[in-house]
C-alpha positions as CSV (number, residue, x, y, z in Angstrom):
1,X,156.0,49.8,105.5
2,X,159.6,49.9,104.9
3,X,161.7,51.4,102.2
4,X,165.5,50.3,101.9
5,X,167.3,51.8,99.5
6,X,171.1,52.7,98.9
7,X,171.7,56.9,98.8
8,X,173.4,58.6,96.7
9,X,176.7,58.0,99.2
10,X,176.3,54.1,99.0
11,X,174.8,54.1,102.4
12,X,171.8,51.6,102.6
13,X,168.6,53.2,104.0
14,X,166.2,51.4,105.8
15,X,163.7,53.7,106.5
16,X,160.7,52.6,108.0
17,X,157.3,54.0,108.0
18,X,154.0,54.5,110.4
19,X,151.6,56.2,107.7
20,X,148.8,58.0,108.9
21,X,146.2,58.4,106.3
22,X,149.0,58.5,103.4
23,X,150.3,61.9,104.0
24,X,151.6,62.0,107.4
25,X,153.3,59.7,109.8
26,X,156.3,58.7,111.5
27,X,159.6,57.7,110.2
28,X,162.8,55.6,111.8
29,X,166.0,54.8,110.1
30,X,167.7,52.2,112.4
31,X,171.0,52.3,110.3
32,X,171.6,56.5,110.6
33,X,169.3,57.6,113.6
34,X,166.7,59.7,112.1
35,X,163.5,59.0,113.6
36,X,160.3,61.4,113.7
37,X,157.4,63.2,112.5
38,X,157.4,62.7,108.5
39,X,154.9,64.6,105.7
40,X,154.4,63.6,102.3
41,X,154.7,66.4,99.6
42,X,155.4,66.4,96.0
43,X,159.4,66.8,94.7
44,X,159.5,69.9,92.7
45,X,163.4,70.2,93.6
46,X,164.1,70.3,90.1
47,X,165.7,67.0,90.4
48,X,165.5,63.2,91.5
49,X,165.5,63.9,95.7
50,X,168.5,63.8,97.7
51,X,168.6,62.6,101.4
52,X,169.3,65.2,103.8
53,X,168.1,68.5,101.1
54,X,166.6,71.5,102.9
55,X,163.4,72.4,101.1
56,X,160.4,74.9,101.5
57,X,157.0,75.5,100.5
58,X,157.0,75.7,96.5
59,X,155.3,79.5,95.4
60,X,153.6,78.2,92.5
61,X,151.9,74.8,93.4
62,X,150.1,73.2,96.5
63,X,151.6,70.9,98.4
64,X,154.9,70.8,96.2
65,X,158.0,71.6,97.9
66,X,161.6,73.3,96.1
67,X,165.4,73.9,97.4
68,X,165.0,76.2,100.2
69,X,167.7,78.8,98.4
70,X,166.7,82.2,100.5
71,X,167.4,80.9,104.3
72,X,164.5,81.4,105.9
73,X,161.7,79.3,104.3
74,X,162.3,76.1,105.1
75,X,159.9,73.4,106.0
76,X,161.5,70.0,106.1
77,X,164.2,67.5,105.1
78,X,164.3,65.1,102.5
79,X,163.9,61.6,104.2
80,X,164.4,59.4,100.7
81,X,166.7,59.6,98.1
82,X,165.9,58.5,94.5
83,X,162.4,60.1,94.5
84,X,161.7,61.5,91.1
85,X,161.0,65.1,89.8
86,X,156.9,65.4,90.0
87,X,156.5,62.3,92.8
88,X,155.1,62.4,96.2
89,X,158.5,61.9,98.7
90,X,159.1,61.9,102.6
91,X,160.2,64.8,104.4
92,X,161.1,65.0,107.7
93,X,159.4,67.9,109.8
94,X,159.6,70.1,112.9
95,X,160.8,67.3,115.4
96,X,162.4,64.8,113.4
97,X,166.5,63.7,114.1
98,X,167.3,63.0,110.6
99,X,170.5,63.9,108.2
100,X,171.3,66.9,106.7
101,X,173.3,67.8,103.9
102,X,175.9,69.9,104.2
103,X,177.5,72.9,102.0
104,X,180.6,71.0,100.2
105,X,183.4,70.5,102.4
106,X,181.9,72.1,105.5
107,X,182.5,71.0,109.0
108,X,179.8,70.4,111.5
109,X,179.8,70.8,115.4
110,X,177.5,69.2,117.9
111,X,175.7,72.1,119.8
112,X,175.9,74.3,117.1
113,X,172.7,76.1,115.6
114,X,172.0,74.4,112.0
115,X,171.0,77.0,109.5
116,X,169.5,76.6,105.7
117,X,172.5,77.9,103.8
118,X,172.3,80.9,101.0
119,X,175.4,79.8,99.7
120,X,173.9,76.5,98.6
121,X,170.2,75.9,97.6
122,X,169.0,73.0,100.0
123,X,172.1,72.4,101.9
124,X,173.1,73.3,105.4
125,X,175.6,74.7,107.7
126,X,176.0,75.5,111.4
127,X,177.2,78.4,113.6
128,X,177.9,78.7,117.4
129,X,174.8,81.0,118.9
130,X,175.5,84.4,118.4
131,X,173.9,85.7,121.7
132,X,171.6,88.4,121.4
133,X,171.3,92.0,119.3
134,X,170.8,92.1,115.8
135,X,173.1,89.5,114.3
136,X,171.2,86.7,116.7
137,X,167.8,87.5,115.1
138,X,168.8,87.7,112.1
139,X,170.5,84.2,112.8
140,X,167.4,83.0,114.6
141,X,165.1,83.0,111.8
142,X,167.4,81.5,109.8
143,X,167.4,78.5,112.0
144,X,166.2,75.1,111.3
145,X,167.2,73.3,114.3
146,X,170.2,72.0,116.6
147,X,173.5,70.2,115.5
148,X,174.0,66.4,117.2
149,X,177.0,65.4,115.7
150,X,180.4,66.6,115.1
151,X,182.2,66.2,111.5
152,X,185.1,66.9,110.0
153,X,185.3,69.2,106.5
154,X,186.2,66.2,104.8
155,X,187.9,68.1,101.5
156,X,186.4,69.1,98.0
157,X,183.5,67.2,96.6
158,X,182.6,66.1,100.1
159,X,178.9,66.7,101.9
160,X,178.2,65.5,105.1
161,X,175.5,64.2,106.2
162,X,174.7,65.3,109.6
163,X,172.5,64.4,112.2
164,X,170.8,67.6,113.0
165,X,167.6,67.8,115.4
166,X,164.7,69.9,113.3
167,X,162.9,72.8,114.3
168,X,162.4,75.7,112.2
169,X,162.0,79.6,113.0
């Protein structure tokens, strides 16, 4: 089944999806790249989803998902926008090429590590590998995947939505 829609940055979505017994299948998005594994989870992001938020496991509920806000929790990436507060939504999962979005006015760089940021609740941000010791663990379970594309900062009230491969630690 397909789903086009126009995100929040005017871009028109046209995501398409292979459901597997309604909660689980495989997504593609011929017009950004983002293709993979996809779960369906309830939006308890506090708002109407946003493409490319970082979110984890909700603490209070099954099966609901919040803003990943602590770094280290998250589970997926939103894969719809417009999704409201309390509905079951997309996320892409462990696998997935999809967008991210990125701290305000951040810069991204392909081959970079792409980490859930603290300094925004569901956005990202990417760092060069810090090798090993102490400050590379610390960024390794902070990690949610790998960096494919390169953007520029783009100025205040800009977020970028990056293609990021997913994985998370």
């Amino acid at each position: 089944m397909g789903h086009e829609t126009i995100n929040e940055y005017g871009v028109i979505m046209a995501l398409q999806i292979q459901s597997i017994g309604g909660s689980v299948g495989l997504g593609y998005d011929a017009a950004t790249g983002a293709g993979g594994p996809i779960r369906k989870v309830v939006n308890r992001t506090g708002h109407t989803s946003v493409l490319g938020e970082i979110v984890a496991n909700s603490t209070s509920a099954d099966k609901e998902c919040v803003l990943c806000t602590s770094g280290y929790d998250a589970i997926g990436v939103v894969a719809e926008a417009g999704i409201a507060e309390g509905s079951a939504m997309w996320l892409w999962v462990t696998g997935a090429r999809c967008q991210v979005k990125y701290l305000e006015n951040t810069a991204s760089t392909h081959g970079n590590i792409l980490l859930c940021s603290i300094a925004g609740a569901g956005l990202g941000e990417d760092v060069a590998n810090p090798g090993g010791g102490l400050p590379g663990t610390d960024t390794h379970f902070r990690e949610n995947g790998h960096v494919c594309e390169s953007h520029a900062a783009g100025g205040a009230g800009t977020y970028n939505l990056v293609l990021c491969d997913l994985h998370h630690n």
